[in-house]
C-alpha positions, 0 to 999 in steps of 0.5 A: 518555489515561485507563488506563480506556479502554485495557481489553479482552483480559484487561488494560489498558495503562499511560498512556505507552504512547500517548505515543510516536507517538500514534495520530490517526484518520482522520476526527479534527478534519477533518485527512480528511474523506470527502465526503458523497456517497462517504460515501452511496455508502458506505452505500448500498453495505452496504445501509444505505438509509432504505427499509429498516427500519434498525431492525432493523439493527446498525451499527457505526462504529469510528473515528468521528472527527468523525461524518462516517458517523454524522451520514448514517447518523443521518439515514436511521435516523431516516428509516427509523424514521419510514417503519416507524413505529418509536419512537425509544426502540427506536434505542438498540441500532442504532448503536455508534461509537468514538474514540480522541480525546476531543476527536473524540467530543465533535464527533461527539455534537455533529454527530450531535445536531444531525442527529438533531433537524433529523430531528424526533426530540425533543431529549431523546431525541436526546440519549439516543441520542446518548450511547448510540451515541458512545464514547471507547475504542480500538476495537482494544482495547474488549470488544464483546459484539454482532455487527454487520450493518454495519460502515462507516467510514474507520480511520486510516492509520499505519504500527505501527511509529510507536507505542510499543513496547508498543502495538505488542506488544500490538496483534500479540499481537491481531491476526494480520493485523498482519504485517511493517511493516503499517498499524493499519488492518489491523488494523481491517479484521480486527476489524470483519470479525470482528465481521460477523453472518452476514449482515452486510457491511463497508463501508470507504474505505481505503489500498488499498497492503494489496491488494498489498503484502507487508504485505497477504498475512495480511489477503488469506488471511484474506478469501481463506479466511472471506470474500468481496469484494462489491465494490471500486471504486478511486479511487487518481487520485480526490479522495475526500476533503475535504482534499488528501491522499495516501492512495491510497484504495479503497472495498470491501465484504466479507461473510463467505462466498464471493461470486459475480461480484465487482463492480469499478470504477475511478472518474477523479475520485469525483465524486458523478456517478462515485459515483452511476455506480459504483453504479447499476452495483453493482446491475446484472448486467451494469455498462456500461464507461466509464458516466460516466468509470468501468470497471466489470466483474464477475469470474468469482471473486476471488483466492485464498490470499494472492496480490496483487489485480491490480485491472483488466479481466478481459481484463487480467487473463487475459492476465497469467494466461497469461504467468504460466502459460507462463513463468517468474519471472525469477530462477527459473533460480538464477543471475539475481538482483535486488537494491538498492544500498547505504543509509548512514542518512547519505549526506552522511557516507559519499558522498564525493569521490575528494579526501576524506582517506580511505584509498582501499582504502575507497572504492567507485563509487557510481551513484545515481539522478542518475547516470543519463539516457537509459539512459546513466551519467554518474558524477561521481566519487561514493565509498560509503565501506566499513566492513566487512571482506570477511567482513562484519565491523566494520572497525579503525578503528586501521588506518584512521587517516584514516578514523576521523579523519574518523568522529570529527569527525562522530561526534555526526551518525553516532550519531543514526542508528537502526543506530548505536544497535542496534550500539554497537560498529560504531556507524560502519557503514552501514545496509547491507553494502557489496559491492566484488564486485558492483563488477565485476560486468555489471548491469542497474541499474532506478531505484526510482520511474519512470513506465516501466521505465528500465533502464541496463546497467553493464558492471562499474564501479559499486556501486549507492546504495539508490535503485536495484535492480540485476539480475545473471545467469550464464545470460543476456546481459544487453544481450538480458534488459535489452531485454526488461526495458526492453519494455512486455511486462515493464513489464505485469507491474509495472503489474499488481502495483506500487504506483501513486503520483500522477502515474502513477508506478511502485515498481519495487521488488524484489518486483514485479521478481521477478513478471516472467516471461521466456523461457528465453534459448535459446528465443529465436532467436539472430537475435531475440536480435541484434536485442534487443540492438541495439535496447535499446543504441539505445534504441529503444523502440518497436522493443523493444516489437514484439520482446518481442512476438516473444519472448513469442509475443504478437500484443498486449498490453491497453492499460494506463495508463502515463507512458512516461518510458523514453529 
């Protein structure tokens, strides 16, 4: 990578800082292809139509890869120009587009070229224009000294923490948004959105895990405070790209300012029908629902401050506001707690038999994932081995003979891990502390990724393994508040906020857990909370749904997709 393309914010970066975790941009060598009519509706989207004079238009393309947006957004420049009677000479400034990857940008010179002359401009001129449009240059990193009134494009997906250290630093240094384990294209939504003339609008495809996730909260303030949503179709169950891959993408339209009824819609499969759908339905005031397998509605505002976008109907969406204004968060009484099990970095070093020749006062229950079927535990005799002290320091391994015995034999194994090699000295620990306590203690234990809330009780006999978050309370029976939590009510709230995966699939994660609402356990009759209890000691779904229900003061809730995998 050439020092000279890594210029920009008053210095450069030395040629290795790419070598670690080098970063691929979403569109290079074909690796995601967006298809040519979700890239039409794209542009289309940010007002990018040949009927316009585009000639007097900026567009800006800051991770163009192969030239899959160019090659289209070509096509109508030079269509527009001809309809306006523009001359080619006066195209030079109207596009401006980079890539990180030589290789990329000789392919989308070559590709734009090509669609410039089937548009009957001159080879020369063409050629002219091409090499004035294409840069090689890291688009988060380059002086741009214009404006743009549209930017567009597919930014690459990578988790920041698989970059070098000193990209790193020098990327957080620049961009505000960047915050805890955030993805680069974070930082590309930022800069293209700070790049917008006044009047001008920001049209990506794009990972849409920055919508709700904790990541996500700079970038959404940022957009709450100086920018507005135009539009934001979700295509998480769509095929919207060329090539199979789990992106779980969105598209969405930004301006700056506030903007009135945003548009939403959700596309089953992106096909150029849904497309063509979704924005026939964009340009109307009043979108029709389920036009061509699509949801569209407009929405009275957008959401405020960095709070998750629950994308869905607003019908939805105001009976979530209700529960959320009428009760309270489930750890909001100070004594009820969710947290996750305990991560080894090695589990086939520290999960052990009862048989393993360790010293036993080290050995802890562990439930894991597999453990549990039908709400029911059935352990098989699997042991978390405990390296800390009660005060949470490193244990002597001197006084555990046996197990520093059985440490040094897989010592070469254990010291690859990442918290080995941050702490020389407890070299031997588990990534997390493990917690003997918690054994006794009555739990509620919901597995990580579900289709529906699988909530099982433990009565006080295992620690749980990291694939399972756990809730502890003083103030409710924890058979009554695991009924609630196994009911559809509580899995609204999660449905609403969490990560969807494919298939259907949920991340009952802590942070989502914790935006459950619940009632105060004395407002709940004592014979309705006999009733709960029973029932989710039944597994009786269908009956904990009806009195959680009752509970809530619900007569029903919205329909909302889900795998119910609760037995």
């Amino acid at each position: 990578m050439p020092t000279q393309l890594l210029f920009g914010f008053g210095g450069s970066l030395p040629d290795d800082a790419y070598k670690v975790g080098q970063r691929s941009c979403g569109e290079t060598h074909g690796v995601v292809l967006t298809k040519p009519h979700v890239v039409r509706l794209i542009l289309a989207l940010a007002g990018y139509s040949r009927e316009e004079n585009l000639a007097a238009l900026k567009l800006l393309e800051p991770s163009c890869g192969a030239g899959v947006f160019l090659v289209e957004a070509a096509r109508r420049l030079a269509a527009s120009a001809v309809l306006h009677d523009v001359p080619w000479s006066e195209l030079h400034g109207c596009i401006r587009a980079f890539d990180i990857d030589e290789r990329s940008v000789r392919a989308s010179r070559a590709n734009v070229l090509t669609a410039l002359k089937e548009a009957g401009v001159p080879g020369q001129e063409a050629a002219g224009l091409v090499a004035s449009w294409i840069n090689q240059a890291d688009f988060l990193l380059a002086p741009i000294d214009r404006v743009f009134d549209v930017v567009v494009g597919n930014p690459p997906y990578i988790r920041i923490e698989q970059l070098s250290v000193q990209l790193q630093t020098y990327y957080r240094t620049h961009y505000r948004t960047l915050f805890d384990r955030a993805d680069l294209y974070v930082a590309f939504i930022e800069r293209g959105l700070s790049l917008l003339s006044e009047r001008g609008v920001l049209s990506y495809i794009c990972a849409d895990r920055w919508t709700m996730n904790r990541y996500g909260s700079s970038l959404r303030r940022l957009i709450a405070d100086s920018y507005g949503v135009r539009c934001y179709i979700d295509l998480h169950q769509a095929s919207p790209f060329e090539t199979e891959v789990i992106a779980y993408p969105s598209i969405f339209v930004l301006q700056r300012g506030p903007v009135r009824e945003p548009f939403f819609a959700r596309l089953e499969s992106g096909s150029s029908a849904e497309c063509a759908a979704a924005l026939s339905a964009y340009r109307s005031s009043k979108p029709t629902p389920r036009a061509k397998r699509i949801n569209a509605a407009r929405f009275p505002a957008w959401f405020t401050g960095d709070e998750p976008w629950v994308l869905s109907t607003p019908e939805h969406l105001a009976v979530l506001r209700g529960l959320e204004a009428s009760y309270r968060p489930l750890e909001s009484d100070n004594s009820t707690k969710v947290g996750i099990g305990v991560a080894s970095g090695s589990d086939a070093t520290f999960i052990v038999n009862r048989d393993t020749d360790i010293e036993l006062d080290r050995l802890v229950p562990l439930v894991m994932r597999s453990h549990i079927e039908n709400g029911r535990i059935s352990w098989d005799g699997r042991f978390v081995i405990n390296t800390f002290q009660d005060d949470g320091g490193a244990i002597n391994l001197r006084e555990y003979p046996k197990l520093g015995r059985y440490f040094r034999e897989r010592e070469a194994t254990i010291r690859k891990r990442h918290v080995s090699k941050r702490s020389e000295a407890f070299w031997f620990r588990t990534i997390d502390r493990v917690y003997p306590k918690l054994v006794k203690r009555p739990k509620l234990l919901i597995p990580d990724i579900a289709g529906s809330n699988e909530v099982a009780f433990d009565p006080g006999e295992y620690h749980p393994h990291h694939n399972l978050y756990f809730v502890v309370s003083e103030s409710w029976d924890l058979e009554v508040l695991g009924g609630l939590l196994s009911s559809k009510v509580a899995l609204f709230f999660v449905w609403s906020y969490a990560v969807k995966m494919r298939g259907g699939y949920l991340r009952f994660q802590a942070q989502y857990l914790r935006r459950i609402r619940v009632p105060r356990p004395q407002t709940i009759p004592v014979n309705l909370q006999g009733a709960i209890r029973d029932a989710f000691r039944e597994r009786d779904f269908p009956k904990l749904d009806a009195l959680a229900l009752k509970a809530y003061a619900l007569r029903q809730l919205p329909e909302f997709p889900f795998v119910d995998t609760r037995r």
